[in-house]
Residue, then its C-alpha position, 0 to 999 in steps of 0.5 A: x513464511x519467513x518472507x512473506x512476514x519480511x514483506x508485511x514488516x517492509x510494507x508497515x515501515x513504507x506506512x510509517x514513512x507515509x505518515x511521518x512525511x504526509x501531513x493529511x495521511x494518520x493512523x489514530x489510536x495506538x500507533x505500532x499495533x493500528x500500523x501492523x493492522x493497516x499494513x496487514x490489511x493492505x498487504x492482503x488487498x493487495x494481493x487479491x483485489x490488486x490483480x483483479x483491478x489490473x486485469x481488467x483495467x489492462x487496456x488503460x494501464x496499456x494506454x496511459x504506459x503503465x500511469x494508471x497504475x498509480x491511481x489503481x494504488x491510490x483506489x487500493x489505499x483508499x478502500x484500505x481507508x474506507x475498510x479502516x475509517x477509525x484507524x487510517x484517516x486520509x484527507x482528500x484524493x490527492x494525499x491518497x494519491x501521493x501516500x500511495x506513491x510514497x508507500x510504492x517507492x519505499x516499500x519497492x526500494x525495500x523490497x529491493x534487498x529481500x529475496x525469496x529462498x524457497x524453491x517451489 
């Protein structure tokens, strides 16, 4: 449990790091709550949705080598935005498509240094 609360903490720092350096990427209203919101949402779309998006489109993430994979983060972002319009505002494709990226390598590089201890 304690993971899984250390993953979702390092997914809203990947945000806030996005929106500080993307200037089309915002998240209105009250900043830290509507952050924990959205890094909530797209931690669980993420987790359901993602998988099933990379499943079926597997002949094309094959094909491109794996660069198809960053438009399926972008889509991922993008339905967070369309699940969140009053919270998340992203300003056209291409800022959903480099938001997504940076949300990627930061929250990898993050990740990075969190384990999981639990033995199952």
């Amino acid at each position: 449990m304690r993971y899984l609360f250390i993953r979702w903490i390092i997914l809203a720092i990947a945000i806030a790091v996005t929106a500080w350096l993307m200037p089309g990427f915002h998240i209105q209203g009250n900043f830290w709550v509507n952050l924990m919101i959205v890094s909530a949402v797209l931690g669980l779309i993420n987790t359901i949705i993602r998988p099933i998006v990379m499943f079926f489109t597997c002949p094309l993430i094959i094909l491109t080598l794996g660069l198809f994979t960053l438009l399926i983060n972008a889509l991922m972002l993008s339905l967070t935005h369309w699940l969140l319009p009053n919270i998340l505002t992203v300003d056209g494709f291409w800022t959903t498509f480099f938001s997504a990226l940076i949300i990627s390598i930061v929250s990898g590089l993050l990740g990075l240094f969190v384990h999981d201890d639990s033995k199952w």
